[in-house]
matplotlib code that plots the C-alpha trace (Angstrom):
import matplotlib.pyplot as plt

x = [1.6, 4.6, 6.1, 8.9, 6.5, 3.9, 6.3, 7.2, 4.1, 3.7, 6.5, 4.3, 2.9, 6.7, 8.1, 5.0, 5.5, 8.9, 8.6, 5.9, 7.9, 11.0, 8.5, 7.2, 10.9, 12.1, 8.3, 9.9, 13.4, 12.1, 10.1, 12.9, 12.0, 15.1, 16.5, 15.1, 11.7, 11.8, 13.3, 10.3, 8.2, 9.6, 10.0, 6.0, 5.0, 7.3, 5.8, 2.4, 2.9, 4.9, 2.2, -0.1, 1.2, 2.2, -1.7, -2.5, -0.2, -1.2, -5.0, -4.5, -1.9, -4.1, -6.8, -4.8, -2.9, -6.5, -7.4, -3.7, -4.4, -7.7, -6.3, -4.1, -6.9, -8.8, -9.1, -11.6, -9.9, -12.8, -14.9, -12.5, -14.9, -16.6, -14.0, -13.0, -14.2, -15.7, -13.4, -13.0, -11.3, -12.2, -10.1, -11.2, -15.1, -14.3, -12.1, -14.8, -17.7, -15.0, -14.5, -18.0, -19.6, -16.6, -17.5, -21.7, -20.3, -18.0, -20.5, -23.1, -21.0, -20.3, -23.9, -24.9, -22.1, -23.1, -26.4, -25.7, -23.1, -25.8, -28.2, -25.5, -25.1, -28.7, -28.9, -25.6, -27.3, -31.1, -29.0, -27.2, -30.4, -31.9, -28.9, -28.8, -32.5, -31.5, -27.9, -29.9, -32.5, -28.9, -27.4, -30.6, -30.4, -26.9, -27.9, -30.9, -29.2, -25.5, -23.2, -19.2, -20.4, -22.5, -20.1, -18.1, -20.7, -21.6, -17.6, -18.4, -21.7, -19.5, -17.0, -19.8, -21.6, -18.3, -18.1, -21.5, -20.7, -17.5, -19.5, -22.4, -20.0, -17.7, -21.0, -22.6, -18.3, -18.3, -21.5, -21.0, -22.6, -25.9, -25.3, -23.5, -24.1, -21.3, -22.0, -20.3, -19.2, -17.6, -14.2, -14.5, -18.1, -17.4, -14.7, -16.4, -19.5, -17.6, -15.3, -18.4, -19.6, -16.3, -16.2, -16.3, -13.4, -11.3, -12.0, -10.8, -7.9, -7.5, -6.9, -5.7, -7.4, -6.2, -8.2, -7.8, -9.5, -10.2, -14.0, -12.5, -15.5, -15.2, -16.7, -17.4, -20.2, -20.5, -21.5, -18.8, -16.0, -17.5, -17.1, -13.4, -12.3, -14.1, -12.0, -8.8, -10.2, -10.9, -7.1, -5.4, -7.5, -6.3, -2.6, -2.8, 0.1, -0.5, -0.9, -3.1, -2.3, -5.2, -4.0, -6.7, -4.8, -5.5, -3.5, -5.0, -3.4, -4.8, -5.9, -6.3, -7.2, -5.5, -7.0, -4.6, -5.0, -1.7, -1.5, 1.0, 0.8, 3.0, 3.4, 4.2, 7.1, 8.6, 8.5, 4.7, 4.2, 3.6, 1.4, -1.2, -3.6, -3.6, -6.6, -6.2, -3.0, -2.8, 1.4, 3.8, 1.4, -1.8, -1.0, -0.5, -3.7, -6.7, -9.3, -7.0, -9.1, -6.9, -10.2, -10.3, -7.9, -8.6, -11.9, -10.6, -8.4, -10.8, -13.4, -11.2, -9.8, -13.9, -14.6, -11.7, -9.6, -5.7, -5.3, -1.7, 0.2, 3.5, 4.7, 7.5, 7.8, 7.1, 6.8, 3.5, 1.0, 0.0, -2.5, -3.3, -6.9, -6.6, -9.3, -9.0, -10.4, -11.2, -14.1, -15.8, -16.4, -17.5]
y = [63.9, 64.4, 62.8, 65.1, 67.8, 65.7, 65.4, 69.1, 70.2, 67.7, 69.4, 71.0, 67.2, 66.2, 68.9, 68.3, 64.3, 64.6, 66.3, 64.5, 61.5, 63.4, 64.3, 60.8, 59.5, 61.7, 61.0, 57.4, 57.9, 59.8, 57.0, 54.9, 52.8, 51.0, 51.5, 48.9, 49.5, 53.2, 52.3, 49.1, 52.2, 54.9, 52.1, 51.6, 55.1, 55.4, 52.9, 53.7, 57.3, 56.1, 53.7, 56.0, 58.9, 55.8, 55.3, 58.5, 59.4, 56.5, 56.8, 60.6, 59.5, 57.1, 59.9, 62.2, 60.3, 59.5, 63.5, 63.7, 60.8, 62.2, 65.6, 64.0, 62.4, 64.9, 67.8, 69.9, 70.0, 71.4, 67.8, 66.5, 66.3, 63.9, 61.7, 61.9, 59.1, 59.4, 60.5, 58.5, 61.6, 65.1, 67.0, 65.1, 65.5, 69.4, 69.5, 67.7, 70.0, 73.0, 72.1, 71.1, 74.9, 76.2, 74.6, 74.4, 78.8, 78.4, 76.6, 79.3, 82.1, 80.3, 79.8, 83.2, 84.0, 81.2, 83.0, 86.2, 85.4, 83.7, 86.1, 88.4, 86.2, 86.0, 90.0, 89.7, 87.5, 89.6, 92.5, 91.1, 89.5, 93.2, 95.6, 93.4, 95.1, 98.4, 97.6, 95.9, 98.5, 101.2, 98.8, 98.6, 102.8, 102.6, 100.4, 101.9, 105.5, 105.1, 107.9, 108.2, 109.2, 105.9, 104.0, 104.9, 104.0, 101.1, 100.0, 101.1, 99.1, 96.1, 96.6, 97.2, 93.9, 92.3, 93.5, 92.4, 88.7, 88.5, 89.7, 86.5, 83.8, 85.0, 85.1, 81.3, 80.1, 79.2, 76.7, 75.7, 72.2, 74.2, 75.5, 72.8, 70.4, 67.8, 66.9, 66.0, 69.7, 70.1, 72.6, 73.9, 75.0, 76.7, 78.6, 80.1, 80.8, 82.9, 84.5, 86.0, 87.4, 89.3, 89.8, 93.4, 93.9, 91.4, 92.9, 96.7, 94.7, 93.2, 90.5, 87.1, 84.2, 80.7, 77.7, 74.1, 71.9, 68.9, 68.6, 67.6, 66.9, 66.8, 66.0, 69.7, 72.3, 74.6, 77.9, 77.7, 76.6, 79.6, 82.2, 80.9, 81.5, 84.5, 85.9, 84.6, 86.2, 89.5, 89.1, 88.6, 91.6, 93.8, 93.4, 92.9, 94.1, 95.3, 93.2, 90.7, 86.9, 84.0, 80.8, 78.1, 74.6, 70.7, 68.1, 64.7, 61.8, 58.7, 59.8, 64.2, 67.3, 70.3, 73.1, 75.9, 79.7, 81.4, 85.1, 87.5, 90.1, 92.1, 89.0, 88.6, 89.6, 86.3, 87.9, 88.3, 84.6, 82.2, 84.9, 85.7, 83.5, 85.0, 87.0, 91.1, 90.3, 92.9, 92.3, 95.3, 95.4, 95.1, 98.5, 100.4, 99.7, 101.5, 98.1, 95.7, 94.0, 90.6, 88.7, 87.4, 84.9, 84.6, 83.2, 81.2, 78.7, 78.9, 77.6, 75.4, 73.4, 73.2, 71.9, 69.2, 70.7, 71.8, 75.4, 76.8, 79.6, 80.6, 84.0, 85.5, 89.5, 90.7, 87.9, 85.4, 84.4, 80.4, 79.5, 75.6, 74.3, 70.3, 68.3, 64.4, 61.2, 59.1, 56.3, 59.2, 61.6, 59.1]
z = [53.4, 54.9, 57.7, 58.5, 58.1, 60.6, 63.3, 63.0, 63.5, 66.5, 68.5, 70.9, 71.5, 72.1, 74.2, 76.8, 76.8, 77.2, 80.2, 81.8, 81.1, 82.7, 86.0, 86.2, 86.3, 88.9, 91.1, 90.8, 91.7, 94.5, 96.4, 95.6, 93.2, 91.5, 88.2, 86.2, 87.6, 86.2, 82.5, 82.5, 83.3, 81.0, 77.9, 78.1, 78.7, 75.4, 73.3, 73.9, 73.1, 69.8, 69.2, 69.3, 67.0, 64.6, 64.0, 63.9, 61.2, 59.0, 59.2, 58.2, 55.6, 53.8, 53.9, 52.5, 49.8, 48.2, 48.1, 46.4, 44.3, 43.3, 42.9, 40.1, 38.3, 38.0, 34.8, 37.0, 40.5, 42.0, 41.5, 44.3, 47.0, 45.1, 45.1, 49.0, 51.3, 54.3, 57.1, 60.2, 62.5, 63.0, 61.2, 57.7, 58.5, 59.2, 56.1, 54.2, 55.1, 54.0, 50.8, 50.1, 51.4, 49.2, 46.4, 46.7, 46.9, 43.9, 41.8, 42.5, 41.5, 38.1, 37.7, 38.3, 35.7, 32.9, 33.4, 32.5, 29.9, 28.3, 28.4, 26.4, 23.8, 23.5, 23.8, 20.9, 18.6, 18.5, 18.4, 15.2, 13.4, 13.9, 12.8, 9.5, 8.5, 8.5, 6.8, 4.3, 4.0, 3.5, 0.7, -1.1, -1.2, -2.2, -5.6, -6.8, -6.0, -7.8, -7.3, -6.1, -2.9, -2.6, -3.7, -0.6, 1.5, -0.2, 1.0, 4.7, 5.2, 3.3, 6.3, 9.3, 7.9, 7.8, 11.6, 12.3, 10.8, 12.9, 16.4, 15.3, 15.1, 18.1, 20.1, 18.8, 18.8, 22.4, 22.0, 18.6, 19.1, 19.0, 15.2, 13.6, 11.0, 9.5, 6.0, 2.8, 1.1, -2.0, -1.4, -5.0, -4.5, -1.0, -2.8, -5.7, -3.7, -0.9, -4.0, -5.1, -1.7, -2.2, -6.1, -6.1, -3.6, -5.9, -8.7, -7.5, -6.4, -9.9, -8.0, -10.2, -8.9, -9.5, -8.2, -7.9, -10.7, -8.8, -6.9, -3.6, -1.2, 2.8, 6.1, 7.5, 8.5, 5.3, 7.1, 9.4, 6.9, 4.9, 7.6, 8.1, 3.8, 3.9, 7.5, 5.2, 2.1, 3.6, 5.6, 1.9, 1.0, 3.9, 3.4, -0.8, -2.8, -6.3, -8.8, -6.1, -7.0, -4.5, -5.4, -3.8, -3.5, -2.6, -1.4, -0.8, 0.9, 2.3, 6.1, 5.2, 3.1, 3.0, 1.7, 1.2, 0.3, -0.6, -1.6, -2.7, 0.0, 2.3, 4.2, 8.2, 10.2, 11.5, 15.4, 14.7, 12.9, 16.1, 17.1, 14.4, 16.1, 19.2, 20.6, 19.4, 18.3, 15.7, 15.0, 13.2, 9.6, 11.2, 13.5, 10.5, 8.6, 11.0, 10.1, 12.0, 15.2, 15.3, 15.9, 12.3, 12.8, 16.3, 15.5, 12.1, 15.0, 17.5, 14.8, 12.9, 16.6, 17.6, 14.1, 14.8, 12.2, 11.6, 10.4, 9.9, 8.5, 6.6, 5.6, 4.2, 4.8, 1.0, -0.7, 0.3, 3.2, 2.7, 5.0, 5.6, 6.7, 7.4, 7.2, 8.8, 7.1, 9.3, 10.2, 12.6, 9.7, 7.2]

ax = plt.figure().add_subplot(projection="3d")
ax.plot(x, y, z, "-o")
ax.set_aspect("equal")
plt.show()
């Protein structure tokens, strides 16, 4: 709180007293009192006054500074009120009841909105369990009825489950704690097993694949860490160039993992690098090829960050896109 800005906003107050001070001096001087009588007079009617505004500044400073303080403190500024003491003048106990009704309103609104956003991720996730029937019920056609025309179609329900897969785990991302289980997974395992969920892509790709010998095991949740190779896989897959080279790599130190997937693709324009991660951010390649969402990635950091893991990428236009996937040791995972 200001005190420059205090007094300003007291001019009013100091115009008026200054001239009922002026009055009560010339009342004075008029029934003759002497000089010294009417200074004695004016110093008290001074001091008082100053007195007066002194206390009231300082008991509406201290009130003040604590909301500030508090204000400071605080992530969620909207908790404030919680923190605020009682106020001992008007003005606080009006503020007080302001920002409580604004906030008992604001917290309603948000509840009415948690509500129904939950209720569409309910409505998202039944709606996913269900479509899988009939796209298993389609795929199931497609093999016992082989033809080049099924083959085609075989590809398109490949890309709408893909689709599907990526609308489950954007719905269940934003309360991950619900479907989340930490335990010991081995990174060679969780490699092979999502290569073959994309084995026949790979191998119209002729795609090379070169993977790490070691068994490296970590702390993780082995559906999620699936979804996340598989949005990288199917990235790699997107933007191949012929021959296709995956190269799956470890490098263990004393306190991390890092699990990295390097291809031989078109790569990524270093403009569009820092952003790659960024919701719908589709970049210069991804605008030519029609599949592009930019949610893949998108959901890979979002995941990876709620997971309490580091996920990075490099690129060099033409030549390779490495992406890293960090995984801490530490006392907290073990």
């Amino acid at each position: 709180m200001s005190l420059g800005k205090w007094l300003l906003d007291k001019k009013v107050y100091f115009i008026l007293h200054l001239g009922l001070m002026f009055l009560v001096v010339v009342f004075m001087s008029v029934y003759g009192m002497n000089g010294s009588s009417v200074i004695f007079v004016s110093m008290i009617f001074l001091l008082v006054h100053i007195s007066y505004l002194i206390y009231e500044y300082m008991r509406r400073y201290k009130f003040y500074k604590r909301i500030d303080e508090a204000l400071e403190s605080l992530d969620h500024k909207h908790y404030v009120h919680e923190l605020m003491e009682e106020p001992y003048f008007f003005e606080g106990i009006f503020l007080q009841e302001v920002i409580q009704a604004a906030n008992k309103s604001m917290n309603d609104v948000i509840g009415n909105y948690k509500i129904r956003e939950r209720d569409y991720r309910d409505y998202i996730e039944t709606w996913v369990h269900e479509i899988k029937t009939p796209i298993a019920a389609g795929q199931l056609i497609i093999k016992n009825n082989k033809s080049t025309v099924t083959n085609s179609l075989k590809e398109e329900f490949e890309r709408i489950e893909g689709y599907v897969e990526q609308a489950l785990y954007y719905a269940r991302g934003h309360q991950l704690e619900k479907d989340y289980i930490i335990k010991d997974v081995s990174l060679k395992v969780l490699t092979q097993e999502t290569l073959k969920k994309y084995a026949s892509k790979l191998i119209a790709a002729k795609c090379q694949i070169e993977i790490f010998e070691e068994d490296i095991h970590v702390k993780t949740d082995e559906k999620w860490m699936a979804f996340i190779i598989g949005q990288l896989l199917n990235n790699a897959l997107q933007y191949k160039k012929s021959p296709m080279v995956l190269k799956f790599a470890i490098e263990k130190s004393k306190d991390q993992v890092i699990f990295k997937i390097h291809d031989n693709g078109i790569g990524i324009k270093p403009e569009d690098l820092t952003r790659v991660f960024d919701k719908g951010f589709t970049g210069t390649n991804g605008r030519q090829i029609k599949q592009s969402t930019g949610i893949g990635l998108y959901l890979c950091k979002s995941l990876a960050v709620k997971m309490g893991l580091m996920i990075s990428i490099q690129s060099k236009e033409e030549v390779f896109t490495e992406v890293s996937i960090v995984f801490p040791i530490s006392s907290m995972y073990t």
